[in-house]
C-alpha positions as MATLAB code, in Angstrom:
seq = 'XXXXXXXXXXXXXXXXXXXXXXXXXXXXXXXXXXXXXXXXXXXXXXXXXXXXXXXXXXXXXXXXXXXXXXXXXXXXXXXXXXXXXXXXXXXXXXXXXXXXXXXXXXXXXXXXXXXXXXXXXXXXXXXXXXXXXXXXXXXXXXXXXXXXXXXXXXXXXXXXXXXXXXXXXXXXXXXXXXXXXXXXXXXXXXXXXXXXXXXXXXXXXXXXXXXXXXXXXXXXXXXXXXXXXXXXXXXXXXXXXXXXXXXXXXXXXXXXXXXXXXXXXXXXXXXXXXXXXXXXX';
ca = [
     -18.745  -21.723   33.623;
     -19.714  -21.927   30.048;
     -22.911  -20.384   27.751;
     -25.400  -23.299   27.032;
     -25.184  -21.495   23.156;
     -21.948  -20.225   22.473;
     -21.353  -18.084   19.298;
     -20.151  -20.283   16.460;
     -17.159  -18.905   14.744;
     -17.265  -16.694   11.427;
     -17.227  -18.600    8.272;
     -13.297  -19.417    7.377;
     -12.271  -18.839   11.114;
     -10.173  -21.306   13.504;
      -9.508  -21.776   16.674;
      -7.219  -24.011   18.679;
      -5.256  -24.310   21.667;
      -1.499  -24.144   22.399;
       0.655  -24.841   25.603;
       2.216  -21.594   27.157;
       3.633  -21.187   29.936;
       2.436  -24.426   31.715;
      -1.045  -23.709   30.740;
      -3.585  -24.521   27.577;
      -4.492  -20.984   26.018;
      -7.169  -20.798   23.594;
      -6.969  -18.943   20.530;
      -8.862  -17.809   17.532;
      -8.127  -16.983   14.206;
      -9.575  -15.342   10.989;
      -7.939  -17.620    8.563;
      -6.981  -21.619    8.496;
      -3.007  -20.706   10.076;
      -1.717  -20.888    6.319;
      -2.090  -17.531    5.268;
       1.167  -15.129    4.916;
      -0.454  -12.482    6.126;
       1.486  -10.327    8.541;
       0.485  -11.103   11.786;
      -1.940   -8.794   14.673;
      -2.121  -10.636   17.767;
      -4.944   -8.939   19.898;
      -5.455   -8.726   23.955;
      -8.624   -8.162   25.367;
      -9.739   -6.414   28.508;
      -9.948   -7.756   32.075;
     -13.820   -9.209   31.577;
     -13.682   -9.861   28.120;
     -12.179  -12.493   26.094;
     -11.032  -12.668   22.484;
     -14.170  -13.063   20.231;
     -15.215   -9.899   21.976;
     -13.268   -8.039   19.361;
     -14.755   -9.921   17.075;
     -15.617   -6.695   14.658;
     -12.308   -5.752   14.869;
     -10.921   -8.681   13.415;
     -13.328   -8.276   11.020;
     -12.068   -5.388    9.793;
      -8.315   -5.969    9.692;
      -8.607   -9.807    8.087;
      -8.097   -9.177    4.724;
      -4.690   -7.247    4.859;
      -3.854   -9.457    8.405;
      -3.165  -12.383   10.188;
      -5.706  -11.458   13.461;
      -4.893  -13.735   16.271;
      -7.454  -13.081   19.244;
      -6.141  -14.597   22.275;
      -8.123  -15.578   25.442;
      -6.223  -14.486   28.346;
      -5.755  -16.694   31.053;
      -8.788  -16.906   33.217;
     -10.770  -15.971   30.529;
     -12.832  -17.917   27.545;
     -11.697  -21.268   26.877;
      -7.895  -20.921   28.144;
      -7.361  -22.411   31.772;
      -7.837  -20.513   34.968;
      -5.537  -21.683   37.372;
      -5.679  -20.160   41.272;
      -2.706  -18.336   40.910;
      -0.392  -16.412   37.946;
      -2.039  -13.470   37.642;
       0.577  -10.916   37.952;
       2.178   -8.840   34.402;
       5.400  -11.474   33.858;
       2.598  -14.666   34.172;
       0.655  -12.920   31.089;
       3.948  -12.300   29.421;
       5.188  -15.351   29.072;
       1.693  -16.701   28.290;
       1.286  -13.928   25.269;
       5.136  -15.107   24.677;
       4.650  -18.799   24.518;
       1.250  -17.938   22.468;
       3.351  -16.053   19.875;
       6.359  -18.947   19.749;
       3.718  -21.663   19.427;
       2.007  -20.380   16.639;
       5.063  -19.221   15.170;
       3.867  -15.437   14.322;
       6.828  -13.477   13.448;
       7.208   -9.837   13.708;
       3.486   -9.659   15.015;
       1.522   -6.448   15.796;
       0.793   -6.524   19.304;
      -3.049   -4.906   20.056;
      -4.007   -4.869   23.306;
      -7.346   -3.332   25.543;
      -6.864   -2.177   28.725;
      -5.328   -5.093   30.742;
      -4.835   -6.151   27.202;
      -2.898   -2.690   26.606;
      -0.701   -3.318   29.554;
       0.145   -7.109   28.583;
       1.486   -5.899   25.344;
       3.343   -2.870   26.287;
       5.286   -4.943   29.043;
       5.666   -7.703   26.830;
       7.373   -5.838   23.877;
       9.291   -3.767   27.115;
      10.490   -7.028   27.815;
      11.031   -8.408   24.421;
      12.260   -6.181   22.432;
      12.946   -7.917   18.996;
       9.713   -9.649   19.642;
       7.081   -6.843   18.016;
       6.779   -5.195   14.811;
       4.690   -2.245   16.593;
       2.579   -2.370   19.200;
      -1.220   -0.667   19.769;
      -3.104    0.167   22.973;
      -6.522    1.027   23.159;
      -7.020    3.137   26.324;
      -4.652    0.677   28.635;
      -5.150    0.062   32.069;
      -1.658    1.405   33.300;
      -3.219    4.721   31.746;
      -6.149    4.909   33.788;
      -6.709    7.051   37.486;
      -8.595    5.514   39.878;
     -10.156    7.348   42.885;
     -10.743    3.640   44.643;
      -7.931    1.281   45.951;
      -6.615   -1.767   44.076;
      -8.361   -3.759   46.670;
     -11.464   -1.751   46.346;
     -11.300   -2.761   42.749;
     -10.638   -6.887   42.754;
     -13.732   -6.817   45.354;
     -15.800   -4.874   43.195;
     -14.524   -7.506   40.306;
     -15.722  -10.111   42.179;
     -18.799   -9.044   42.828;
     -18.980   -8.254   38.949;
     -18.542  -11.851   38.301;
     -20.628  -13.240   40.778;
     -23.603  -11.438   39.532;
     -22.679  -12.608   35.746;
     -22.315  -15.887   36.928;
     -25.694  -16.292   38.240;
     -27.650  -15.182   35.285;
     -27.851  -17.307   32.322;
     -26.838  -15.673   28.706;
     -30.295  -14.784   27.918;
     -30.945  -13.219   31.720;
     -27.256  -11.425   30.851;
     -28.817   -9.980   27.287;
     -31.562   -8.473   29.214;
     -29.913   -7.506   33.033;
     -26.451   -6.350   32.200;
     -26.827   -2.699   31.786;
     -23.333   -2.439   29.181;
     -24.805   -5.572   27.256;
     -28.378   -4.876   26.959;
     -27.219   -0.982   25.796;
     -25.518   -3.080   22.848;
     -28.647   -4.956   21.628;
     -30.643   -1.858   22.047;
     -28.205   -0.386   19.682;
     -28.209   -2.690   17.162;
     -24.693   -4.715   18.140;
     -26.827   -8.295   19.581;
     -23.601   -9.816   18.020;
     -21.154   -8.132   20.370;
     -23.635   -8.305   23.418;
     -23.812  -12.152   22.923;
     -19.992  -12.078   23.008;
     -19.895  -10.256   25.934;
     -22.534  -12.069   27.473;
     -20.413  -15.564   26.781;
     -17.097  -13.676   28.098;
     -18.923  -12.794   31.300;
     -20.497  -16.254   31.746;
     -16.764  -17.843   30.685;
     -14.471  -15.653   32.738;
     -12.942  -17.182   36.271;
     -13.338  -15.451   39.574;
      -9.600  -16.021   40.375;
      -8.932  -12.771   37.701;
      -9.711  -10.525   40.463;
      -5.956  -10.578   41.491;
      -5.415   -8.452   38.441;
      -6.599   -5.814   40.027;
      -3.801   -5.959   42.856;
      -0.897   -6.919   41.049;
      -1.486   -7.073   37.062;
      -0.870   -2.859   36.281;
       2.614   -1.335   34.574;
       4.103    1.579   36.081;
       4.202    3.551   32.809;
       7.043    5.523   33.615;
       8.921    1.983   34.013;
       7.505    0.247   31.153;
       6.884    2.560   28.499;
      11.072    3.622   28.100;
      12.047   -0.388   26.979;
       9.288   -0.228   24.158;
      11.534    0.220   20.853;
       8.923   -0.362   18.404;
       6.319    2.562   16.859;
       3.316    3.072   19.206;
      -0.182    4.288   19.277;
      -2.120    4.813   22.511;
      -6.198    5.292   20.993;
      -7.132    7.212   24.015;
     -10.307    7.823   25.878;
     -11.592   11.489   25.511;
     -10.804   13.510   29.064;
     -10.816   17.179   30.231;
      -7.540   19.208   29.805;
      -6.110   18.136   32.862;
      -7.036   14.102   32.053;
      -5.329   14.796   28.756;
      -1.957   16.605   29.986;
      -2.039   13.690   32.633;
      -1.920   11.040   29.841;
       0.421   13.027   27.567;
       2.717   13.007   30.016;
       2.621    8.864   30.088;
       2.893    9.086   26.873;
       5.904   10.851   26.365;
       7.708    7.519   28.423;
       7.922    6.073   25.084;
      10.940    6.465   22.484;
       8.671    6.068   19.678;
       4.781    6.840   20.294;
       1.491    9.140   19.162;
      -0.870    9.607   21.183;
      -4.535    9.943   20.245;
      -7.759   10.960   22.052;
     -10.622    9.848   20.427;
     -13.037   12.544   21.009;
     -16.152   11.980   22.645;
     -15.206    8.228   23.988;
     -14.576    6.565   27.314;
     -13.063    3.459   28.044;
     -14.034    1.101   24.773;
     -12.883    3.500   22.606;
     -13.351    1.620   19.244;
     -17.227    0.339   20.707;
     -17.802    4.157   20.933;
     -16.114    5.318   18.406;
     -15.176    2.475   15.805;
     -15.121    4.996   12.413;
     -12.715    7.544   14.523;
     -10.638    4.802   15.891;
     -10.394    2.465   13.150;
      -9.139    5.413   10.987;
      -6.488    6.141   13.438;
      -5.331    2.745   13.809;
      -5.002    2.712    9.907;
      -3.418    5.734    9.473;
      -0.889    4.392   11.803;
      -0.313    0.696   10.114;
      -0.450    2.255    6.375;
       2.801    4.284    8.461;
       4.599    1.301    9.504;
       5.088    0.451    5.565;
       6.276    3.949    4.470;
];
């Protein structure tokens, strides 16, 4: 379903669509597509969609290219009943990149973001220029089943859907914690991601993880996992992930959990800068 009052775009922002992989993704942009700006292709998590990271994108426009990309099942791209699995949001996030002809992009990705990017630049190589995961969802531990987890997804979006964006402002416990905090701009984003995304993305949760220890070796390019704080035994748990990839830092952001740069975005944001100023040394 859609918001009845969308966010409009920031001033000097596009958007557009592109066909990818049989399917119309949606994208937005935070220039007019002329710019030769290196390019930073971001991937949002599984309930979000790309003007969620809106103040991120913010923040990186005037040294990049930011390409936000609205995953399939999510925002404005097409939600089709099946195609959910890791190679499906490849070769979208592939065809995406070809399309818009973004070469030797920086590949961002959230938590099923973080996974889409780390299997795509597994699987192509040559494709990345460095790739950056904020707390990714191969990463994470989970004391309930995969099942367990699409059900409880569903039942996620079957609340959101039956509240209207206003309703979601006040009701949704993550959103409302963001007005109350002073970000209304990222709860209304959130609010029109819930309201946008399509029930069928509960079969990520069954079939749409990396295996780190299989993914993480084929990633060639320079790497930065901004982790979510943890106790010692969390942390040697992920360092131990971590060390699956030839050329990778990890950092935990102290004090965060899952959205580490909503929790942290002065901590995180210098971390991801530190490690892009790096990438031109």
């Amino acid at each position: 379903m859609q918001p009845a009052d969308p966010e409009p775009l920031p001033e000097g922002w596009t958007d557009g669509t592109v066909e990818s992989n049989g399917i119309e993704i949606r994208y937005t942009r935070t220039n007019d597509g002329t710019t030769t700006k290196p390019p930073f292709v971001i991937c949002h998590g599984v309930f979000d969609d790309g003007p969620c990271r809106t103040p991120l994108a913010r923040e990186l426009a005037e040294e990049y290219d930011v390409v936000l990309v609205d995953a399939r099942g999510h925002g404005r791209s097409d939600a089709p009943a099946e195609g959910y699995a890791m190679a499906d949001r490849v070769a979208d996030l592939v065809g995406v990149i070809e399309a818009l002809d973004l070469e030797d992009p920086i590949l961002f990705g959230h938590s099923m973001g973080g996974d889409t990017v780390a299997a795509t630049a597994a699987a192509h190589p040559e494709l990345p220029r460095a790739v950056v995961m904020e707390d990714p969802a191969g990463m994470l531990a989970h004391e309930e089943s995969r099942e367990e987890m699409a059900a409880w997804a569903s039942d996620r979006i079957e609340f959101w859907h039956g509240h209207s964006k206003a309703e979601l402002l006040e009701a949704d416990d993550e959103i409302s914690g963001y007005v109350a905090d002073g970000r209304a701009e990222l709860a209304r984003h959130l609010a029109d991601a819930r309201l946008r995304v399509s029930p069928h993305i509960s079969a990520v949760f069954t079939n749409g993880w990396v295996d780190t220890a299989e993914t993480y070796p084929g990633i060639r390019v320079p790497t930065l996992i901004l982790k979510a704080d943890g106790d010692d035994a969390e942390r040697e748990r992920t360092i131990e992930q971590a060390a699956h990839l030839p050329d990778g830092e990890l950092v935990h952001v102290e004090g965060t959990g899952h959205t580490v740069f909503r929790d942290d975005r002065t901590v995180a944001t210098r971390e991801l800068r530190a490690f892009l100023d790096g990438l031109e040394e």
